[in-house]
N, C-alpha and C positions, 0 to 999 in steps of 0.2 A: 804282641800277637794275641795271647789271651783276652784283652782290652778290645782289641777290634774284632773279635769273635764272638764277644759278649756285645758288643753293638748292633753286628749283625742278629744275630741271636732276635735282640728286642725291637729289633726292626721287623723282622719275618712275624712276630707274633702279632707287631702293629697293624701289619696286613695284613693276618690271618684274621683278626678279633673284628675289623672295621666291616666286611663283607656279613659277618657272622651277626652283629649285631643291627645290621640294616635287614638283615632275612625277617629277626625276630619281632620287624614291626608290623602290625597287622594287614595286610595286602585289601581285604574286604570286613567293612566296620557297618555296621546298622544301629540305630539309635530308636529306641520305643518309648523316649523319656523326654519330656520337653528341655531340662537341665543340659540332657548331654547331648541332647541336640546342639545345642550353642556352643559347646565346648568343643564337638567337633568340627564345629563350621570354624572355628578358631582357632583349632590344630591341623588336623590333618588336609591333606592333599587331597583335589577334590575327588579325584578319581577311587579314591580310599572309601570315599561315605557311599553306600550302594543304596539308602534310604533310611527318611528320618519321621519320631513319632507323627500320630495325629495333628499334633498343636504347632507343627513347627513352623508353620505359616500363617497362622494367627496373631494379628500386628497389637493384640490386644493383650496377649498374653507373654509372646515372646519378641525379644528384642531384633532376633537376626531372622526376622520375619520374611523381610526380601531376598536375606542372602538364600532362604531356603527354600524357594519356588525353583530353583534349577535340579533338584532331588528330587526321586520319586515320595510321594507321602503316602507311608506307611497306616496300619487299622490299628497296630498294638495287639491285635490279636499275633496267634502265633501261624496260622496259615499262611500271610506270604511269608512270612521270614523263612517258614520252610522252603519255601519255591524259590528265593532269594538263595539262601544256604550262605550266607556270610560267615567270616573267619569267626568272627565274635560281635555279641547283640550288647550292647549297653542297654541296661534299665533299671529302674526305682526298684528299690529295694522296697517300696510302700505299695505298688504298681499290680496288676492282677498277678496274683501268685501260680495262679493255674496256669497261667501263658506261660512262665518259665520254668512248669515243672516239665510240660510240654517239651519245648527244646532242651530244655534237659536228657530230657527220654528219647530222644530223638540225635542224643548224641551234638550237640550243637552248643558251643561256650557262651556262657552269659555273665557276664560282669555286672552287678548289681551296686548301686550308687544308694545311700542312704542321704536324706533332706539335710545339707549344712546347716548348721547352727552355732558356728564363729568363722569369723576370719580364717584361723589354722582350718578350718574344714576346707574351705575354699579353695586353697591355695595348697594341700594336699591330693584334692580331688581334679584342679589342670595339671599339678606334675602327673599323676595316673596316667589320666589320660595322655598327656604328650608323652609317654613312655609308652602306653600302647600304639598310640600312630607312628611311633620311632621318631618323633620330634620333640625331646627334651628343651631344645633350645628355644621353641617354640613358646612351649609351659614356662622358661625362665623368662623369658621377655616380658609373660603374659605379665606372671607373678611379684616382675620390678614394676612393671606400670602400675599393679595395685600396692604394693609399697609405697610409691610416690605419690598415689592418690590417698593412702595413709599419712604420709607426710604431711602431705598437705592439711589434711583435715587437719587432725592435731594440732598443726598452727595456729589454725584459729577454730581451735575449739572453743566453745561459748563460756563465759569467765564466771556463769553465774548459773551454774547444772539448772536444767529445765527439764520438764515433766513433760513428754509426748507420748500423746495416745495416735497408734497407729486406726485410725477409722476407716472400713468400708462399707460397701451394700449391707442394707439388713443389721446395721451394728456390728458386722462382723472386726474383733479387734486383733491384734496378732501379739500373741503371748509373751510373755519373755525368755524363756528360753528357744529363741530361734535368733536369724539371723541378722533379723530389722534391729535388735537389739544390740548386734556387736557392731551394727555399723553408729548407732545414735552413741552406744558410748564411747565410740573410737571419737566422736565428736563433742565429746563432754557433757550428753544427752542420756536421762534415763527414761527406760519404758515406762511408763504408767502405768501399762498391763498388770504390772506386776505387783501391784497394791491392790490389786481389782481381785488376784487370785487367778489371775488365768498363764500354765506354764506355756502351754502351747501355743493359747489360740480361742476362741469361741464368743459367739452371740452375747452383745449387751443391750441392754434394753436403753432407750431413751432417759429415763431418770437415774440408770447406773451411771451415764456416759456423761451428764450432767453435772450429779453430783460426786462424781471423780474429779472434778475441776481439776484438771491438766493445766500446763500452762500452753501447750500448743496441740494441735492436730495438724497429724499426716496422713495427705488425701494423697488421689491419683488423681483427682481432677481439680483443677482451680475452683471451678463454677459448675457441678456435674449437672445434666438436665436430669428431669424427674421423668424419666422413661418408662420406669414403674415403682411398683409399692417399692424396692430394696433398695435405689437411690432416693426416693423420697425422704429418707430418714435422715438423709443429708442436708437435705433442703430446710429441715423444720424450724420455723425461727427463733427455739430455742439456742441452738446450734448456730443458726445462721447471728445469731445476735452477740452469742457470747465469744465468737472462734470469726472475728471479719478475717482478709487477706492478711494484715498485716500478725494474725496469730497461727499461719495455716502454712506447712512445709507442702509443697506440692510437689511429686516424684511420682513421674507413671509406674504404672503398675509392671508393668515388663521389665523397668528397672532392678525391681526388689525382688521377683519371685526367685533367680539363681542366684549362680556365686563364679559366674563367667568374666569374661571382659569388659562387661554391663557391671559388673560390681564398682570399680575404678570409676564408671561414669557417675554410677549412682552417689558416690561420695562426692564426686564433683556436685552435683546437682545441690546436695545437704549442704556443701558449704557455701557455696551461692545464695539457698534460702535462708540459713542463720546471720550470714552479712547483709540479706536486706530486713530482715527482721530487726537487728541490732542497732540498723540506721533508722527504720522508722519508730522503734523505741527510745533513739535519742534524739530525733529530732523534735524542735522547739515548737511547740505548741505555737499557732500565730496567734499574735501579739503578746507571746509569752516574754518576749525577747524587748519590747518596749519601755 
């Protein structure tokens, strides 16, 4: 009898906890952050997202650019969110401070997300989230498929570590301690940045970039046109001469800026550009083979 009273028992509590625990996911979510923009269009339910930052529809910047046109687009300021009045605001933690001191004051929960800068950051910041939309399960699916996209990579990581300078507009390069970093070395790839001196990030000039001799660059564009002076630097045929296709990772830009669902692609993308890289580094010179 005691045995089937204590089943009962753990059954009632199983009912009681399951109701309890679906209250405690957030009913109305807003996002003023391009990162967590994508995280929620990848966890919660749509009716959850009551609107997402400035950039979330910007196909240049962020990856779920289409999926985010059915949302209202937010200023980042904090005037509509007031008029919004959502359960809780996701935003950068780097992001205008004064906005959320704002709803702050205004009594209004703000969840603040600081810029990942590994792997573990990543995959931290989708359980968060899928814990605030109350889909755990969701953040676990997210977090196996980038596993897998780890996997993979690893597999063929490149047998012979190479030196990548992330390059964009203006010489801007991207430091080593961030996130472009934990994914080249998940791939047996080291920043270059980081003999340059730069931890974060910042501006090289044309004879730094040069005489860094990397052994590849990582663009956003294959071929970028020279639209103005900041992709010009791209163009220049120092650059163009030393770094053809066959030295050059190409990964849009939208791929790299989070640490989303886009992350798992982005990896995919890296090991695609190292296995054509590797083939036309081994292929036979013509008439080498004669």
């Amino acid at each position: 009898m005691r045995r089937w009273l204590l089943i009962a028992a753990i059954s009632c509590v199983a009912v009681i906890a399951a109701p309890s625990a679906a209250a405690a996911a957030v009913k109305r979510i807003a996002s003023i952050n391009m990162c967590t923009d994508q995280l929620l269009l990848g966890l919660a339910d749509p009716e959850q997202i009551v609107g997402l930052g400035p950039y979330a529809r910007d196909p240049h910047l962020s990856w779920l650019a289409k999926q985010a046109e059915r949302y209202p687009r937010l200023s980042g300021e904090a005037e509509d969110l007031l008029v919004l009045a959502p359960d809780v605001i996701l935003a950068g933690r780097y992001g205008k401070r004064a906005t959320r001191e704002i709803l702050r004051a205004k009594k209004l929960a703000v969840e603040e997300f600081d810029t990942p800068r590994s792997i573990d950051d990543v995959k931290a910041q989708i359980a968060r989230v899928g814990g605030l939309v109350g889909h755990p399960e969701r953040a676990d699916a997210m977090i196996a498929d980038l596993d897998r996209a780890i996997a993979r990579t690893t597999a063929v990581a490149a047998k012979h570590p190479a030196r990548v300078l992330a390059l964009s507009r203006r010489g801007w390069v991207t430091g080593g301690d961030s996130l472009l970093s934990s994914r080249l070395k998940t791939a047996g790839l080291s920043n270059a940045a980081t003999d340059l001196g730069y931890a974060y990030g910042g501006f090289a000039s044309l004879e730094t970039i040069v005489a860094a001799r990397p052994d590849l660059l990582l663009l956003a564009e294959d071929q970028p046109a020279a639209e103005d002076q900041g992709k010009a630097l791209l163009l220049h045929p120092s650059i163009q001469h030393a770094y053809p296709p066959s030295r050059r990772i190409v990964i849009p830009e939208p791929l790299t800026i989070c640490g989303g669902a886009m992350f798992a692609v982005a990896l995919d993308r890296l090991v695609e550009a190292i296995e054509r890289i590797d083939h036309a580094q081994s292929a036979p010179v013509d008439g080498a083979a004669r």
